[in-house]
C-alpha positions as CSV (number, residue, x, y, z in Angstrom):
1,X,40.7,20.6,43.7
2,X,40.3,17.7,41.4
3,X,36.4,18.2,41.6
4,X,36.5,21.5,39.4
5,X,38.2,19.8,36.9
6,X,35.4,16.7,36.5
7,X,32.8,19.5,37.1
8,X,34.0,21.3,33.6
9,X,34.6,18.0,32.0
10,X,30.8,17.2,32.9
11,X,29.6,20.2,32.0
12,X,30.8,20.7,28.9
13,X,29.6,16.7,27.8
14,X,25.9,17.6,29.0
15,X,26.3,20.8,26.4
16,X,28.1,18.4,23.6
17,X,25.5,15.8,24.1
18,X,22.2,18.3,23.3
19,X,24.3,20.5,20.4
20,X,21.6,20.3,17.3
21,X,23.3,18.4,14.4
22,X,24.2,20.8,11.8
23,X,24.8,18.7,9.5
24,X,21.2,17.9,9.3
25,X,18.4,18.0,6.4
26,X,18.4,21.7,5.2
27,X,14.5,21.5,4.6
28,X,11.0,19.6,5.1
29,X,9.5,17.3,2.3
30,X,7.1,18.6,-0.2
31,X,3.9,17.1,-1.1
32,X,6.1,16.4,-4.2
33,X,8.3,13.9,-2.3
34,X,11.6,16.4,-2.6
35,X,12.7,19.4,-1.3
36,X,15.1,22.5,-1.7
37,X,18.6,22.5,-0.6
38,X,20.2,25.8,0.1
39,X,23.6,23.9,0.6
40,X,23.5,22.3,-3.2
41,X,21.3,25.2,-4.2
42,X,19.2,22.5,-5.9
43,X,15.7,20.8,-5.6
44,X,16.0,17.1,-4.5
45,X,13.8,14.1,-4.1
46,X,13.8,11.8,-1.4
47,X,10.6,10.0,-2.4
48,X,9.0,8.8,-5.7
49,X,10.2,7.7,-9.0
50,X,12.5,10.3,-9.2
51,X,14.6,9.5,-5.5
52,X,17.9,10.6,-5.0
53,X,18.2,13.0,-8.0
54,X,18.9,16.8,-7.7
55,X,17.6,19.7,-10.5
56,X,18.6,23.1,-10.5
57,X,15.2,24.4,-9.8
58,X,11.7,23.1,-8.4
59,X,10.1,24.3,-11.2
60,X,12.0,21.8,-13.3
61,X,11.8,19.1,-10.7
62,X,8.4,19.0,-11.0
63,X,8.4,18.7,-14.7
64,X,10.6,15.7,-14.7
65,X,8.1,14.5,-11.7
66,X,5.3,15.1,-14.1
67,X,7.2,13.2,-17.2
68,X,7.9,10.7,-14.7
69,X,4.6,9.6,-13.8
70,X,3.1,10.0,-17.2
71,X,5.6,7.1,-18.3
72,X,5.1,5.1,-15.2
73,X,1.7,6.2,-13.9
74,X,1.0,4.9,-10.0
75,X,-1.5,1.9,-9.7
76,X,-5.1,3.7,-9.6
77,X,-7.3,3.6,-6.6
78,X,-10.3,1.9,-7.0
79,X,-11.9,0.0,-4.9
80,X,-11.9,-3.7,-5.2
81,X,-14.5,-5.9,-3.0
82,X,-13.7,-8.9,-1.8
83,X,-15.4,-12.1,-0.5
84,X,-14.5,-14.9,1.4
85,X,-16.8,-17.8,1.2
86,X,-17.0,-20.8,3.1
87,X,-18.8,-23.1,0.3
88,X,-19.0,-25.8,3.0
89,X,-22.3,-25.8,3.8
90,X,-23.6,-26.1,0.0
91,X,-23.1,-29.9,0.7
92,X,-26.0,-29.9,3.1
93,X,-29.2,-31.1,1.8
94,X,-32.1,-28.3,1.5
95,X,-29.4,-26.0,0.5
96,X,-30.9,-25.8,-2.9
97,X,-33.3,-22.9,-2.7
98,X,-30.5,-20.4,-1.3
99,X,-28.6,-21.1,-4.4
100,X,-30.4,-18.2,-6.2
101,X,-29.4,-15.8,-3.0
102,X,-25.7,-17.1,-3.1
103,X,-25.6,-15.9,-6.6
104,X,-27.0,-12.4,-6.1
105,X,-24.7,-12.5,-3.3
106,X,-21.6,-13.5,-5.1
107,X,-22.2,-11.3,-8.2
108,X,-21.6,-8.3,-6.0
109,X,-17.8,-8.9,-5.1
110,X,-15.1,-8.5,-7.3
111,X,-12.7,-11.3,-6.5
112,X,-14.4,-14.2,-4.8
113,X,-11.9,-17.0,-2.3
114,X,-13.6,-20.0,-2.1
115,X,-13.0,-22.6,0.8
116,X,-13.5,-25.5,2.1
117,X,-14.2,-26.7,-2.4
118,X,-12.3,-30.5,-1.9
119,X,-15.3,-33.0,-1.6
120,X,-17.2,-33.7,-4.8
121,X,-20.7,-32.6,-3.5
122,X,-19.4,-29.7,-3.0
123,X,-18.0,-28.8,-6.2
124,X,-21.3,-30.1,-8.0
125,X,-23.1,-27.3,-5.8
126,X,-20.6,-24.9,-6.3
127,X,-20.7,-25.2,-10.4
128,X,-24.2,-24.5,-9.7
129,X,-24.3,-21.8,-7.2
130,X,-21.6,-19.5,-9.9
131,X,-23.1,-20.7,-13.0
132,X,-24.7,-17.7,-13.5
133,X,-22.1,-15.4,-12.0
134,X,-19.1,-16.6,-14.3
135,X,-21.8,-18.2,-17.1
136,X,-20.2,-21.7,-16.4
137,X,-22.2,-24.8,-18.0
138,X,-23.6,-26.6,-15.5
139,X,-23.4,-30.4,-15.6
140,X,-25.0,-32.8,-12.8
């Protein structure tokens, strides 16, 4: 007799435990970043410069959205190339006939990191090697 009892009580956990939660976001996100709730009866953002604030309907929503990123317009995509350069081997000797290639290899790139620029030599060949790129005097 005391099985039926722990049968029900098991039973009816197993049915709690998978219950949807009704409680639960009312509506998918937008390409807009917001969506509309039918419990608030309002247009809501979750994303975007305008997060967390509610407008009576999406037409208005995506106004404000629209005054929003006029004021505060998002970082543009462009492309920017980058280079890493080990200047290194400019200390080498022989190295002086690439310098012309380096250049019309560096001048291509948009943001250059040197490494390896701490000896002397070095620096003397890097001056060189970017004088044209950055129009640096060069001084031997």
């Amino acid at each position: 007799m005391r099985l039926f009892p722990l049968s029900i009580s098991f039973i009816f956990y197993l049915l709690a435990a998978f219950v949807p939660n009704v409680h639960a976001h009312s509506g998918r996100i937008d390409d807009n970043g917001g969506h509309w709730d039918r419990k608030t009866a309002t247009y809501h953002f979750h994303k975007g410069p305008l997060a967390e604030q509610s407008f009576p309907s999406k037409k208005v929503a995506v106004a404000a959205l629209q005054a929003a990123l006029q004021d505060n317009p998002p970082f543009p995509m462009q492309t920017i190339t980058v280079a890493s350069w080990n200047m290194h081997n400019l200390a080498y000797r022989g190295k002086e006939t690439k310098l012309g290639i380096i250049n019309l290899i560096l001048s291509r790139y948009d943001l250059i990191v040197l490494q390896e620029v701490g000896k002397p030599k070095v620096i003397d060949h890097l001056q060189k090697a970017l004088q044209e790129v950055f129009q640096l005097p060069y001084k031997s």
